[in-house]
C-alpha positions in Angstrom: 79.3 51.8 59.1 81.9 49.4 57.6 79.5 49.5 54.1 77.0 47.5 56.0 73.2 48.4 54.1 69.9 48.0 56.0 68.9 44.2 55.0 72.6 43.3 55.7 72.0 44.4 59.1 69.0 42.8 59.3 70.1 39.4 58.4 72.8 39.6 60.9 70.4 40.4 63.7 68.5 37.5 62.5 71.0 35.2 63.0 72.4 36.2 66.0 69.2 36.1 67.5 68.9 32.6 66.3 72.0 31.9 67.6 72.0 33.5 70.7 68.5 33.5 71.8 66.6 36.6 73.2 67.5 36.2 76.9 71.6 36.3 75.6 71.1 38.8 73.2 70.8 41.7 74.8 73.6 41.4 77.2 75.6 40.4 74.2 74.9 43.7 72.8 75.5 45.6 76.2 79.1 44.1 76.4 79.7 44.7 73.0 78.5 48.8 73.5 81.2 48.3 76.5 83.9 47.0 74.5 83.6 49.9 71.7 83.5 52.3 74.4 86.4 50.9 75.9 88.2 50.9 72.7 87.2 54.3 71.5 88.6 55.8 74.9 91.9 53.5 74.5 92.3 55.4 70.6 91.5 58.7 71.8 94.2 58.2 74.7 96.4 57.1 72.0 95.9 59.9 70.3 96.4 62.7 72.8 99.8 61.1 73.7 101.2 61.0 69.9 100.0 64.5 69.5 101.8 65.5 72.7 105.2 63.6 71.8 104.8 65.5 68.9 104.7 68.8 70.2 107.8 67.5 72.9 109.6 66.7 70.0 109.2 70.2 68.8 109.8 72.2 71.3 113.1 69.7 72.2 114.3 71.0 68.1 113.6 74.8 69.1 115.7 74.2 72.4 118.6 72.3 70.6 118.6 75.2 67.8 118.4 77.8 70.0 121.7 75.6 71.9 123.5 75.6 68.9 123.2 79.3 68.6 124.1 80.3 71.4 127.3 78.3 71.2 128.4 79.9 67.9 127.7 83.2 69.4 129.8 82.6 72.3 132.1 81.0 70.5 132.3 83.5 68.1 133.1 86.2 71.1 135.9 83.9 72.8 137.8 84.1 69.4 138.0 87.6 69.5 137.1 90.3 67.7 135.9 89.8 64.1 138.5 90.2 61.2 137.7 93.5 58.9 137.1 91.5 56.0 133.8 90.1 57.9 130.8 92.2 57.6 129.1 94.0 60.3 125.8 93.1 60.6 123.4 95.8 60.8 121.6 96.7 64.3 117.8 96.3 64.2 116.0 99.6 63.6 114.9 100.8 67.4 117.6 99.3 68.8 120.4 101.3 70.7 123.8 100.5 69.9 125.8 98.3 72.1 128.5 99.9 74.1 131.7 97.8 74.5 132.7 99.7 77.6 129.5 99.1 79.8 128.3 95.8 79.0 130.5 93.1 79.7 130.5 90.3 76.4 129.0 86.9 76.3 132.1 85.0 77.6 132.6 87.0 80.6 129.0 86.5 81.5 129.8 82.9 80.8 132.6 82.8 83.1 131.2 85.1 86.0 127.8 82.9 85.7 130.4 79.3 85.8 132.1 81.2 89.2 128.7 81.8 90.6 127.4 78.3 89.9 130.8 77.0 91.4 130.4 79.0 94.4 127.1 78.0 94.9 128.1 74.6 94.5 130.6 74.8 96.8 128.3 76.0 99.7 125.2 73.4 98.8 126.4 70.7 100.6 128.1 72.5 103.7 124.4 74.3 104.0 122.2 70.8 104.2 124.2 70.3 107.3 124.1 73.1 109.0 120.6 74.4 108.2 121.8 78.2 107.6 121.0 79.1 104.1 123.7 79.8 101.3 126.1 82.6 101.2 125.0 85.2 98.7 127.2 85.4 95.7 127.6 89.7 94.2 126.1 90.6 91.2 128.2 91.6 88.3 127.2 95.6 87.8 
């Protein structure tokens, strides 16, 4: 502890017992034990909320990446098709392929999901008033 040897430490109980006398001393000590408690538990707080900033922090990065690339994909889909000269990536093994005629593409989800969010919107406020709960917007089949 702090390279403190045994006669070190027994000098400096000798002259804090001079100093402070044996009815002082041992209530020195207890409030001493208190404080490194005190401080150990202030540290260990300290610790627990860097480590969990951290771990925000990465979890914000996977959410802004995962942002960004969902963006480029619908962006990518509003644009239009791709060009022939762009290569087709290959589908993962297991995977059945996409067909064009059943499933609507990203930007129309986008835009159906934008009139459902609108609609919903729309009949919040009307719906605090009254009490009766919110129409029910149709599901895209």
């Amino acid at each position: 502890m702090f390279g403190i040897g045994m006669p070190e430490f027994i000098l400096i109980a000798v002259v804090a017992l001079i100093v402070f006398g044996p009815k002082k001393l041992p209530e020195l000590a207890k409030s001493m034990g208190r404080a490194m408690r005190e401080f150990r538990k202030a540290t260990s707080e300290l610790k627990e909320t860097m480590q969990v900033d951290s771990e925000l922090s990465e979890v914000k990065k996977a959410f802004t990446e995962l942002q960004s690339e969902v963006t480029a994909s619908v962006n990518k889909e509003a644009a239009g098709p791709e060009s022939p000269a762009a290569p087709v990536p290959d589908p993962a093994p297991g995977t059945p392929p996409a067909d064009a005629a059943t499933e609507p593409s990203s930007a129309q989800k986008l835009e159906e999901l934008k009139k459902a969010f609108d609609a919903w919107s729309a009949a919040k406020p009307d719906t605090a008033e009254s009490g009766d709960p919110p129409p029910q917007t149709p599901k895209p089949a």
